[in-house]
N, C-alpha and C positions, 0 to 999 in steps of 0.2 A: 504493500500500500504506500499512496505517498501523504506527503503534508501537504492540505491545501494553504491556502494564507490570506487573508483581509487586511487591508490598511488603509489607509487614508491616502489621496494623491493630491491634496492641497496642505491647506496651514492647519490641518486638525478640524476638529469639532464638527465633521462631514456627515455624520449618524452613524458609525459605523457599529455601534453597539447595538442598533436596532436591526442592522445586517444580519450579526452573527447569532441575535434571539431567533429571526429568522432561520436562518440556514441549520442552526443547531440542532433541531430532528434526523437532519442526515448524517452526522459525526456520533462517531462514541468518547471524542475526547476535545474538550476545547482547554490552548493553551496559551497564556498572555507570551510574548515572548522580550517586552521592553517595557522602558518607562518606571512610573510612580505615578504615587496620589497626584500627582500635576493634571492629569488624563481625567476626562469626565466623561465616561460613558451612557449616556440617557438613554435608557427603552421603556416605553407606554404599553403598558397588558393589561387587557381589560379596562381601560379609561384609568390606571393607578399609576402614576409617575414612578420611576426608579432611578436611582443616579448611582452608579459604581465608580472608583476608582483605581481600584488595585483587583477586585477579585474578576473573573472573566466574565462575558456575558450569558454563558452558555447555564448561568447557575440556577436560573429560573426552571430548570427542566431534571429535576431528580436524578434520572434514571442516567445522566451524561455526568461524563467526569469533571472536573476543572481545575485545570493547573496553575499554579503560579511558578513563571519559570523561573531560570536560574539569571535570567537577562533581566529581571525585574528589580528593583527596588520599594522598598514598605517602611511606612510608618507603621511599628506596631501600632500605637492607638489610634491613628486615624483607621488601619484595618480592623482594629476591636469594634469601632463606631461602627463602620460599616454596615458587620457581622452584625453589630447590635438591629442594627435597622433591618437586614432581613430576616432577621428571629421575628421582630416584632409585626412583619408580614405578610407571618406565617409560613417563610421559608428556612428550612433546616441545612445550612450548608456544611455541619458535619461530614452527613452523609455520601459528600460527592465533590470536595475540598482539601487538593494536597497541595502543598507546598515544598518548592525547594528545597534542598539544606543549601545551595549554592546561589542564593537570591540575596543579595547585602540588606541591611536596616538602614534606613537613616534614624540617629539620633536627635533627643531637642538639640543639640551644637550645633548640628548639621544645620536645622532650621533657623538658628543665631547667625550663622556666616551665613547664608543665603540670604538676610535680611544684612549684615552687616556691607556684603560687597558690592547688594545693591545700591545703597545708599551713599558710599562712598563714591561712585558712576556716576551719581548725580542726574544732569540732564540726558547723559549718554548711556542710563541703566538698559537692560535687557527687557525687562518688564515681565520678570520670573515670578511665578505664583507663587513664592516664599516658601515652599514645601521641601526645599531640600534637597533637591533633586541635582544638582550641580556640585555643590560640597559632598552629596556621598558618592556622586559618579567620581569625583576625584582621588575620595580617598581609595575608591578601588580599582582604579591605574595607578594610584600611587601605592598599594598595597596595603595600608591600611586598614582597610574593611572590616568591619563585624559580619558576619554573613548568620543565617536563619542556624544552619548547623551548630552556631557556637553557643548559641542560648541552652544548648542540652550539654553542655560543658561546665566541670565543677568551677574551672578560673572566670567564666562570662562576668562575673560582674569586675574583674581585677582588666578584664579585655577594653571595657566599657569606661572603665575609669581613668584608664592610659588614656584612650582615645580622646576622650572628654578636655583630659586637661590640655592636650595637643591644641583640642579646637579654641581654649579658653585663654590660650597662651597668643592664637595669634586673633583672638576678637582683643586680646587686651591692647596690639600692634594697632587695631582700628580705633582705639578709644570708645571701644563697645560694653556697656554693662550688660551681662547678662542680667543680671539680678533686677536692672529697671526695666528693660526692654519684653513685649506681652509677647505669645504664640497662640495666636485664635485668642487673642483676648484675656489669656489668662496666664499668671505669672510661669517663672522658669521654672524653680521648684514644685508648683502644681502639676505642671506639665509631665515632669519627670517622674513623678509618681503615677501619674497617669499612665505613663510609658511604661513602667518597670511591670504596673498591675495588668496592660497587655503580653507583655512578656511572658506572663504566668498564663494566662487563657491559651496561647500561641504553642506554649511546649503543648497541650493537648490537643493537638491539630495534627494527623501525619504528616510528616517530614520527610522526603522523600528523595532519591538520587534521581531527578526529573529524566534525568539524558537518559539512563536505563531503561527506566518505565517506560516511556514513550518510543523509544527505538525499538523495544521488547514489544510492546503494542504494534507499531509497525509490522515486526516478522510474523506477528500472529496473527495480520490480516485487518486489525483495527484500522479506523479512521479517524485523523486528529485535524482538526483546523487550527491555524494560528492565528490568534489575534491582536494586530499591531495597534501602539496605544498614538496619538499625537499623530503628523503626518508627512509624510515626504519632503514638504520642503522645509521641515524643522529637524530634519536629519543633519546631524552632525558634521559632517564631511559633503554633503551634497547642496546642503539649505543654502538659506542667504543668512551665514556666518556671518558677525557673531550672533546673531539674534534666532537661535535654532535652540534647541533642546540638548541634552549631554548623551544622547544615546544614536542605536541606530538604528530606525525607524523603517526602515525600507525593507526588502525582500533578502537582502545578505544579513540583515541582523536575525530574521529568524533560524539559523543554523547556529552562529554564535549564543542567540538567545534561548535555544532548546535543546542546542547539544544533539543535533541531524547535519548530517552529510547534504551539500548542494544537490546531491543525484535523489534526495528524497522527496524535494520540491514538487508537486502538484501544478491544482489551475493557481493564478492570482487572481482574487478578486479586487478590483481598486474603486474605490467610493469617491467621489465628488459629487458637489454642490452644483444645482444646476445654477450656480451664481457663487464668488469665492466670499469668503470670509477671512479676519485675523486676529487675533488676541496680542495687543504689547508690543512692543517697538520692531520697528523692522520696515522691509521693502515690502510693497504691495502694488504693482504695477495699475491695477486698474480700480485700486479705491475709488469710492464717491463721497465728497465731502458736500454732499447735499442733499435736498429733500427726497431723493430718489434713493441715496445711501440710509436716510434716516427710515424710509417705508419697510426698504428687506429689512434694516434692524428690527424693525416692531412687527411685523409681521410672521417675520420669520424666528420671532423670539429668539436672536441674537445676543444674547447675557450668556457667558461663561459658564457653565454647570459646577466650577472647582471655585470660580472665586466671582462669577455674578460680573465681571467685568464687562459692559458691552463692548462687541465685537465692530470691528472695521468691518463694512461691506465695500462689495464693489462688482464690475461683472468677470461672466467667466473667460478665464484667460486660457486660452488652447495651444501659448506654447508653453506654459508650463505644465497642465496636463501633459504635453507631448512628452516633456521633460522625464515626468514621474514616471508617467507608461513606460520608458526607455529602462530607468533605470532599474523596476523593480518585476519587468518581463510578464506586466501582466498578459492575461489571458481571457477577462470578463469585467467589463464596465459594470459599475452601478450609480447611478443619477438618482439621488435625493433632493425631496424639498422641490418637486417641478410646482407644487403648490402653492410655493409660495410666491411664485410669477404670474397667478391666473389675471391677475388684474392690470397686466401691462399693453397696451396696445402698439407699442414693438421694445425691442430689445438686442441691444447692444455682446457684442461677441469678439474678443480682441482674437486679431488673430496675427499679431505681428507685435512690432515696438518700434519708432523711430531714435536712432541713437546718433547723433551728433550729425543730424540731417539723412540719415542714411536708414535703412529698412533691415532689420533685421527679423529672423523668422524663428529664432532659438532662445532659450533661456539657455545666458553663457554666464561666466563668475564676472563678464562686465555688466551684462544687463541685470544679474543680483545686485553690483558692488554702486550703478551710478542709476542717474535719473534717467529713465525712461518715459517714452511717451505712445501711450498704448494704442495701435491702431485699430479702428472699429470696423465691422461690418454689422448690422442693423437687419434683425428678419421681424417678421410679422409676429405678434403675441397672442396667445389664444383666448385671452378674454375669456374664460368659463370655469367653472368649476371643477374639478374633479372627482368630489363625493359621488363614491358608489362605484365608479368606474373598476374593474377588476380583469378587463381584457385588454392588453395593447392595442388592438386593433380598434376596441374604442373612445381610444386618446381622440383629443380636438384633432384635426388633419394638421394646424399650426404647432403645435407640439412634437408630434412626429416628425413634422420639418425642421425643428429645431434641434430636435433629437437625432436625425439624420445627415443634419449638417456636421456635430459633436463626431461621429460616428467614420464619417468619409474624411475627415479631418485626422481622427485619431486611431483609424484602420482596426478599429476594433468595435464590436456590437456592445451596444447596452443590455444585456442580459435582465437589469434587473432596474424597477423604475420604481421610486417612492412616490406617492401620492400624498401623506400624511403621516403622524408620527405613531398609529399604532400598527401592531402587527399586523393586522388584516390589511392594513392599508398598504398592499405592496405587490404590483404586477411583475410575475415572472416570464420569459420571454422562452 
């Protein structure tokens, strides 16, 4: 069997959790394979909102397993919250919930220097959800690390305390109090307690050598999907650096992130917006800093799921899809959110850049690093609704055209079309 794989091919926040609730009947294994609580996964069951961050999407469904791999990064207590929030509705993720031993922590330090190095940045900050996620990707290319395996270690808290004073030695280099400075509002030492009393829930959680399990599952004929958290152009080495995320987000991060062989790789599904979106500082070629930007934001209920931030809109850009498609070999389009265009009477579709009077047709590390100017092609909007609709064939004939244009552009089919944000609401091809 192979690994299939999910991810995002824009700036994140593309639905792709509501993808994989979807898809998740077919798999008997869903595995995160990057990322941290940074990641805000949203899926609608039954009219009941759900927001994950660290645990997979696939957990709604008992009978499926789900992994948190070894590519991942956790806040024990932000993952106790979680946990907490699906006990209380009515979901048991005991039952179907393993974890790495090879997945790092971040510590509250971690979350101290993530607030410390932003602020020091000033006007020139990243626009990092303070979670951590960059100080503990460090310490684990710097070797540092805490990982899940060592909480079941009699030295883990003499591990924890080395570590700690490391972080508190160079917040002291920033002129950083931990002791004033809040985490979600609430002091250092709360926090930490907090943290340790996750710690304790977490050792009774299996703990697992993920790359075995899952490779063992392969030879026995299993199927796993992978689920990539944030999105293509916030990959570390490919994004528009520095304003990206600390991991890697793409199609080569899930071999490193799950511990599979390249030759195990599957289809790719890649998620976009049928309109881009962005969270926090950075290039965004086809923003709209006007009332047309401010409609997809309300409409399309553009706030942050991790930190409620609204989001940059703007239209969609097809050389950077072209980009992501490239690099992450998908195999299967999915188009979200065509709903939230019903009321355009036409709409705008970059399909170039001009760069210092000249035309360009690629996203290169000049058109990430300088200003660009996006060039437009303009089709007709369908003006209708979409409730109810549950066959492609009876899309507006103007959607299809626009989905068509997406398509011959990006030499790949839309396999899969969102209408809206619950699971029913989702045409397959």
């Amino acid at each position: 069997m192979k690994v299939d794989v999910l991810l995002g091919l824009q700036w994140g926040d593309e639905g792709k959790g509501k993808i994989v609730d979807v898809l998740t009947p077919q798999y008997d294994i869903i595995a995160r394979f990057q990322g941290g609580p940074n990641a805000g996964h949203t899926l609608q069951i039954e009219g009941d909102k759900h927001v994950l961050h660290t645990i997979p999407s696939g957990i709604f469904h008992p009978e499926k397993v789900n992994i948190i791999g070894n590519g991942v990064i956790a806040d024990p207590y932000i993952l106790s919250q979680e946990l907490a929030k699906l006990v209380a509705k009515g979901v048991n993720p005991r039952v179907n919930l393993l974890i790495s031993k090879r997945a790092h922590l971040i510590l509250p330090t971690h979350r101290m220097l993530d607030a410390a190095y932003e602020q020091a940045m000033g006007a020139g900050k990243i626009g990092s959800t303070l979670k951590g996620i960059g100080p503990c990707y460090t310490d684990k290319t710097a070797r540092y690390g805490i990982r899940f395996g060592d909480i079941l270690a009699p030295d883990f808290r003499e591990k924890y305390d080395k570590l700690k004073q490391r972080h508190l030695s160079i917040l002291a280099s920033y002129d950083f109090d931990h002791n004033i400075q809040l985490i979600d509002k609430v002091r250092f030492s709360d926090y930490e307690q907090h943290w340790f009393d996750a710690i304790e829930e977490l050792r009774t959680f299996p703990l697992i050598d993920s790359e075995l399990y899952i490779n063992r599952a392969l030879a026995e004929g299993k199927s796993v999907l992978a689920e990539g958290a944030q999105g293509s152009l916030l990959d570390v080495d490919f994004g528009s650096y520095p304003y990206v995320t600390s991991s890697n987000t793409i199609t080569a991060g899930v071999c490193s992130g799950l511990g599979i062989p390249p030759s195990a790789i599957g289809k790719v599904y890649g998620v976009f917006k049928a309109y881009c979106t962005r969270v926090g500082s950075g290039p965004f070629p086809t923003e709209l800093n006007d009332e047309t930007g401010e409609w997809l934001r309300d409409n399309g209920k553009e706030f942050g799921s991790t930190t409620g931030r609204p989001r940059r809109c703007g239209w969609l850009d097809l050389p950077a899809l072209r980009y992501a498609i490239m690099l992450n070999g998908v195999t299967d389009l999915v188009m979200m959110k065509a709903d939230v265009m019903n009321d355009f009477d036409s709409i705008n579709i970059c399909t170039g850049y001009e760069v210092s009077g000249k035309t360009v047709q690629d996203l290169t590390y000049e058109t990430l690093s300088n200003p660009v100017n996006p060039i437009y092609e303009s089709l007709p909007g369908w003006e209708q609704s979409l409730n109810g609709i549950v066959d492609y064939n009876q899309l507006p004939a103007k959607l299809k055209q626009y989905t068509d244009f997406i398509e011959k552009d990006a030499g790949l089919p839309v396999k899969i079309l969102s209408t809206g944000p619950g699971r029913e609401e989702t045409i397959r091809r």
